[in-house]
N, C-alpha and C positions, 0 to 999 in steps of 0.2 A: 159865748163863742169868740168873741175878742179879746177875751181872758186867755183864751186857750191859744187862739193863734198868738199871743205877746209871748206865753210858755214857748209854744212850736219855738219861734225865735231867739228865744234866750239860748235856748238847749242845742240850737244847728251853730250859735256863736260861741258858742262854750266848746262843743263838738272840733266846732274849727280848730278854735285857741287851742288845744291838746294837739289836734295833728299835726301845728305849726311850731310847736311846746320841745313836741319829743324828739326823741333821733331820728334821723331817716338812716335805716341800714346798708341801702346801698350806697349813699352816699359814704357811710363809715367802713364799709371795704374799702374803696375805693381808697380811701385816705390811708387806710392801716398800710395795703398796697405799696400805696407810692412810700409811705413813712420807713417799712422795711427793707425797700430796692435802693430808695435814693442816696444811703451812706457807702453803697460800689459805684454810681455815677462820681465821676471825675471832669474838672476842667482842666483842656490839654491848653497849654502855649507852647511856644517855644521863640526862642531869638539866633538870628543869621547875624554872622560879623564877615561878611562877605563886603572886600572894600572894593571890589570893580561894579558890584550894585547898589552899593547903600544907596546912594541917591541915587540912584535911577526909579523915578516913579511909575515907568511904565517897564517895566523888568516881566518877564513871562512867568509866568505862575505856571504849577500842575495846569491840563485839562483847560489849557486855552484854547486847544481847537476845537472844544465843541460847541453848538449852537451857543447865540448869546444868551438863552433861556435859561440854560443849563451850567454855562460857564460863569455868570454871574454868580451862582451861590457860591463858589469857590476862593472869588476873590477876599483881598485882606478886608481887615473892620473898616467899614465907612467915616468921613472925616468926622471928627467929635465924640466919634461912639467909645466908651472904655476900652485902654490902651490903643485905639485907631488913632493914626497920624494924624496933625490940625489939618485943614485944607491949604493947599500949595507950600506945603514941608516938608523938606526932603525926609528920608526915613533914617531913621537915628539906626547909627550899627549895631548897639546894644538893647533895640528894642525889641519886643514881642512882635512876631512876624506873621504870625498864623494863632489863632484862637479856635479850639471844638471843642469838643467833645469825647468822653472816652468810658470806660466801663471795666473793672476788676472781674477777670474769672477766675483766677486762686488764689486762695490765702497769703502765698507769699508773695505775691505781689506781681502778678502780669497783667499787664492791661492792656485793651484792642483798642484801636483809633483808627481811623484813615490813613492812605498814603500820605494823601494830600496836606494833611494837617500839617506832619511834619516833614516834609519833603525839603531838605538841601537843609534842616537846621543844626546848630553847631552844641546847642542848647536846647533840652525839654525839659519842663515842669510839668506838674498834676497838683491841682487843687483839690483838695476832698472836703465833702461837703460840711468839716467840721471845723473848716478853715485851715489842716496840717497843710503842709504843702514840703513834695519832695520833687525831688530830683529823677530822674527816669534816664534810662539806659536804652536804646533801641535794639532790638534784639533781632528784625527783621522784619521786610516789605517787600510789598506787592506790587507791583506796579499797575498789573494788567486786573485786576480784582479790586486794585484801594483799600488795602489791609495793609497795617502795620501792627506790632506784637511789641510792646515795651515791658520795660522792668522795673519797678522801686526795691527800697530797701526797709524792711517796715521792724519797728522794733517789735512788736507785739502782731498778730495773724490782721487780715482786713476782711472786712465783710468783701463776700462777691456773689456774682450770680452766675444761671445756669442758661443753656444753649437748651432751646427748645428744638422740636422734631420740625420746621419749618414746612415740610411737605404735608405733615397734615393741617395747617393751618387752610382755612376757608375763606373764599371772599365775604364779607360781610362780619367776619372776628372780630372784635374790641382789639385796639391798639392802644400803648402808652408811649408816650415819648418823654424821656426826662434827658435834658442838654443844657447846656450853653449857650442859648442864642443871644448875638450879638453884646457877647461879653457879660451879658448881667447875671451869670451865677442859674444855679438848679431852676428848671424852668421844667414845671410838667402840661404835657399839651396829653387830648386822646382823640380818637378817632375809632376808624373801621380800615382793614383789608380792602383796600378797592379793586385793585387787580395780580395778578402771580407772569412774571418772565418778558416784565418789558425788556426793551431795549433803546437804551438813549444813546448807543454809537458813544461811551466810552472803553470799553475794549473786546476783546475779542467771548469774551463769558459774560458777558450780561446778560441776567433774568435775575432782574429786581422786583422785589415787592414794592406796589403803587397802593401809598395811605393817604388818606386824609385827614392827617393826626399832623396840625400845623407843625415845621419842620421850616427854620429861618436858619442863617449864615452864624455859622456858632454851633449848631447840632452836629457838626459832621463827627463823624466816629461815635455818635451818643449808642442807645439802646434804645430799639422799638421791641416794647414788652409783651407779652400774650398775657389774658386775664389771671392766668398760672403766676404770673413774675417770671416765667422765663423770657429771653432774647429770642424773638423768632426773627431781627433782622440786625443791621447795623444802620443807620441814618446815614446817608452819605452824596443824595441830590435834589433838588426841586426844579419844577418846572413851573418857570415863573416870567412874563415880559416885564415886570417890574424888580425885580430880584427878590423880592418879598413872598411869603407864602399866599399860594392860592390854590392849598388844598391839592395842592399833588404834589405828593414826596416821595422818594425811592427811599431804598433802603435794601442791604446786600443781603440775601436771604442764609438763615443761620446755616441749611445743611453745605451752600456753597462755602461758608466762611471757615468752619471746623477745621475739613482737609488740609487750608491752608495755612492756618494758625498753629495748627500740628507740625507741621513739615517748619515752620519759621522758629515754631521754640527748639525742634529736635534739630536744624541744618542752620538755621540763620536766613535761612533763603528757600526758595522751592524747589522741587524735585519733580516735573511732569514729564509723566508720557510723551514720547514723539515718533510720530510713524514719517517725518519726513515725506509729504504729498503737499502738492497745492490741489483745492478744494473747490468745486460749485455746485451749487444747486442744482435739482434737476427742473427742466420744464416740460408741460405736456408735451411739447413738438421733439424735445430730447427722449423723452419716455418712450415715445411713440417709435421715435428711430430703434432705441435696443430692445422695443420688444416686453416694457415693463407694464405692469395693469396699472402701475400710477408713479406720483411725480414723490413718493417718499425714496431714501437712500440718498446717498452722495454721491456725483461725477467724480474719478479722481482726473485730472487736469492734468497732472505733472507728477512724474515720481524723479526723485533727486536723487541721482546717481550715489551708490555705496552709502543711503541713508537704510533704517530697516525696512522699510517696503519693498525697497529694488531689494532689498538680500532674501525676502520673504515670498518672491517674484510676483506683486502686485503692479500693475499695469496701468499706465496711460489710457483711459478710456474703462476700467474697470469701475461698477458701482459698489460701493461699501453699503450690505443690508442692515448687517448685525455687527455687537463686536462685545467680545466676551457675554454673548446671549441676549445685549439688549438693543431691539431693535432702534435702527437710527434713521430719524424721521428728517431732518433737516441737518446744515451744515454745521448751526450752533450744536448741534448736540451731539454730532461727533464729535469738534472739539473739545466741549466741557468734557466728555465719556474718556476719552485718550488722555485729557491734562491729569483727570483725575485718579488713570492708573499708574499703579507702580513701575518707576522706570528699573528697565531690566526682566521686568515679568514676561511670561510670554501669553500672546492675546489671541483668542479665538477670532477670527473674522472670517464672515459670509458676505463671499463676491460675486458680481452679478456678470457672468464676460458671456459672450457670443450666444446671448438667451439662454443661457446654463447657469445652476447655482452653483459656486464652486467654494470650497470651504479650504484656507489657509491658515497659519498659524508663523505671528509675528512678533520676535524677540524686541518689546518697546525703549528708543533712546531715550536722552535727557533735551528736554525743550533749549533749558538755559545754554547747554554746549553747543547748540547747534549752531552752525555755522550757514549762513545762507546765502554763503557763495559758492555756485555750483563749481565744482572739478571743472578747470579748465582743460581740455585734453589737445593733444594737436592736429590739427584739420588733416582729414582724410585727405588722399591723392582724387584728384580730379581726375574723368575720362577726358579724351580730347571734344565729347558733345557739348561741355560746357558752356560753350557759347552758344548754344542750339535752342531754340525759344519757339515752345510749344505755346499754341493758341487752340482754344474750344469754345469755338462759336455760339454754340446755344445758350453755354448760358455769362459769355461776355468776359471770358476770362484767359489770360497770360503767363506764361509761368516757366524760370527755368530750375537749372540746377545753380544749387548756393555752395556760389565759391568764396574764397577769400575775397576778392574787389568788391562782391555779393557784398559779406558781412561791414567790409569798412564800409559800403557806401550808404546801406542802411541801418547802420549801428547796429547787429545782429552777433549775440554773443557767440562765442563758439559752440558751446555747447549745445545750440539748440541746432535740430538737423530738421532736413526736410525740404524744400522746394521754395522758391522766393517768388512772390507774384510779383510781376514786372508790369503788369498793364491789365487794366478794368475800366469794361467799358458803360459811358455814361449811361443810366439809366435799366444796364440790362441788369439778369438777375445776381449777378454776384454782387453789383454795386448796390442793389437794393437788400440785401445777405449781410451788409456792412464790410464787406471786403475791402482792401485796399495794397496800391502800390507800397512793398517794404515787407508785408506780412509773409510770415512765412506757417508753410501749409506741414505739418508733421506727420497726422493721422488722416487716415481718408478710411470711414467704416472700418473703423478700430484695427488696418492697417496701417501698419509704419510703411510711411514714403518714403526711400531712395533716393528715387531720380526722380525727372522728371519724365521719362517716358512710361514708368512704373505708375506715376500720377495720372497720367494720358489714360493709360488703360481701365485705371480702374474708375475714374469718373465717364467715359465710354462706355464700360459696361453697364453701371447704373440706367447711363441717359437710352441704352438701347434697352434695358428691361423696362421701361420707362414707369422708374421708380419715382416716389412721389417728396421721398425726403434722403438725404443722406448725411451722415454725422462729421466734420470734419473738428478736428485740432486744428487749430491755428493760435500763434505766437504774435498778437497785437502789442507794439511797444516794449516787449522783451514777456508779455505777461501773458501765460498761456490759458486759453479758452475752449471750450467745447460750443461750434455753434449746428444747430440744426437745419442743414441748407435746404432752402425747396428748388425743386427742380422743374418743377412746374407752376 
């Protein structure tokens, strides 16, 4: 029997020794994987010869104002790290100024990076992973996205890769990340899909994919891979209190990035949608007031004189449902839905006015020309009531007509019209409403106010049907709002 159990043992060491012997397959995917992708990863620099900054070591960078979490990956290489400054020296004119990451999508040579990466440089290179190293053309950038589109010159075709479908990606997918982190050359990191459409408050179209496929200062512009080898994102943030990864990294998701990288090889620049509105959210207490069964659509706040909505005749106080058939749930997704159609097309849109659906059709501007200073126009003639200052007791509020002395004395551009509150009193409901002296009142129940006795009336009638909310516009600080007043 001890004979046999020595056997037993020989045979489960032997057994082992072959499992530990052979290949393991998935690990040799994987390898093949990265082996085939990593000669289209590229390392970006570039160098500024900017002489009112060179020495300035505290010089503003892209995406300084966002949290320091977030704003740290951004910053240049750390003191010592390859091509990073020594510690307390100044920065050389002709040095590398910015270090990422980048990735070839065609043969002849275009490759995507960050804004960021090269932002203000006078110079960019690209390293390939076989140590050629060229020269790069910028062909165009994003500001509001962190896309830039460059160009080489290659004697012979370059390997590249392909843009995955990003929306069917899943939480819980295999990620690869192959970059540049802190300057040391092809670095493959992997993870999983943790979450889909964050938003870390860098511009107005964020919804990034959130992995945890380590991502350090050096990755930005890389490629976050799907188990295909396609790009389902671009690497471009981490959220870190040490600047270092800790497992949560963005990255710009491939279907956003396409649209944009289209429009930069074919224009140089972008081409977006603009329907010319200031935009908010809706709240229960808002929904409640127009009558909607819930807080999906957008308020529009403001429509800007002779932009396409006023020519389209969309309203001040009108909710945006739909628009060319896709319903719009929040204010991000109106804006991404409008950046991302064709300027000059004409747009379906389904609007919510006086508890009615009503359906319009709007020829869309260009974002870039827009101009966002309203037509100044010349102030209407005053009645002689102008000086006459209406007061309503119940619910603690003052108010006349806005004249010129009006606008100089609370800095109230011309173009906004409407009634100026002059006086709120402590504690009552307007002052608790957030009301205040200077504001000026536009809409009252998605009518336009006049005057002020036009005002009088129509907040009377309310308080006598003794209504329980009523919707007003008002112009806080020059920035107009929709607030939902209670009235009781």
């Amino acid at each position: 029997m001890f004979r046999n159990s020595i056997k037993f043992l020989i045979f489960l060491v032997s057994l082992f020794s072959t499992k530990i012997t052979s290949s393991h397959p998935l690990s040799d995917d994987m390898a093949n994987l990265v082996g085939k992708l990593s000669p289209a990863v590229v390392n970006v620099f570039t160098v500024q010869k900017n002489e009112k900054n060179a020495n300035d070591n505290n010089q503003q960078m892209p995406f300084d104002n966002l949290p320091p979490q977030f704003r740290d990956f951004f910053k240049n290489m750390p003191p010592g790290f390859p091509f990073g400054p020594s510690p307390n020296q100044p920065r050389n004119r002709e040095a590398p100024q910015a270090l990422g990451s980048g990735f070839v999508i065609d043969a002849s040579g275009y490759i995507v990076t960050n804004q960021h990466v090269i932002a203000e440089a006078n110079e960019i290179k690209v390293k390939f992973q076989n140590e050629t190293e060229l020269k790069a053309k910028l062909v165009g950038s994003d500001k509001l996205t962190d896309l830039a589109l460059l160009k080489v010159e290659s004697k012979k075709p370059l390997e590249f890769v392909k843009f995955a479908d990003s929306d069917k990606a899943r939480v819980g997918h295999s990620v690869i990340a192959i970059g540049n982190p802190f300057g040391l050359g092809g670095t493959v990191t992997t993870g999983i899909i943790s979450a889909f459409n964050r938003d870390i408050n860098s511009g107005p179209y964020d919804s990034f994919i959130q992995t945890d496929a380590s991502i350090n200062k050096g990755n930005s512009g890389g490629p976050l891979f799907n188990l295909n080898g396609e790009v389902v994102g671009i690497n471009s943030a981490i959220f870190s209190p040490t600047g270092g990864s800790v497992g949560i990294g963005f990255s710009i998701p491939a279907n956003l990035a396409k649209p944009i990288l289209a429009q930069l090889k074919k224009y140089g620049k972008t081409q977006r949608g603009w329907l010319g509105v200031r935009i908010q959210e809706i709240t229960p207490d808002i929904a409640k007031s127009l009558g909607l069964e819930n807080e999906e659509g957008v308020l529009i706040s403001m429509v800007n004189p002779g932009e396409p909505a006023d020519k389209a005749g969309i309203l001040a106080g009108d909710v945006i449902i739909k628009f060319n058939g896709k319903a719009i749930k929040d204010v991000r997704s109106l804006q991404r839905t409008v950046a991302e159609s064709a300027v000059s097309s004409s747009a379906n849109v389904s609007i919510w006015r006086n508890k009615k659906l009503k359906k319009l059709k709007v020829k869309l501007g260009e974002l870039e020309k827009f101009n966002d200073v309203a037509e100044n126009k010349p102030p209407e003639n005053k009645t002689q009531d102008d000086s006459k200052e209406i007061e309503i007791e119940q619910i603690g509020l003052r108010f006349k007509n806005l004249t010129k002395e009006l606008q100089n004395q609370y800095n109230i551009a011309e173009n906004i019209k409407g009634v100026v509150i002059t006086g709120v009193k402590n504690n009552s409901l307007a002052f608790n409403e957030g009301l205040r002296v200077g504001d000026v009142v536009s809409q009252i129940s998605q009518i336009n106010v006049e005057n002020a006795s036009q005002a009088e009336k129509v907040f009377r009638d309310f308080i006598d049907k003794k209504a329980d909310l009523i919707l007003l516009q008002v112009f806080q600080n020059g920035f107009p709002r929709f607030l939902p007043f209670k009235l009781n």
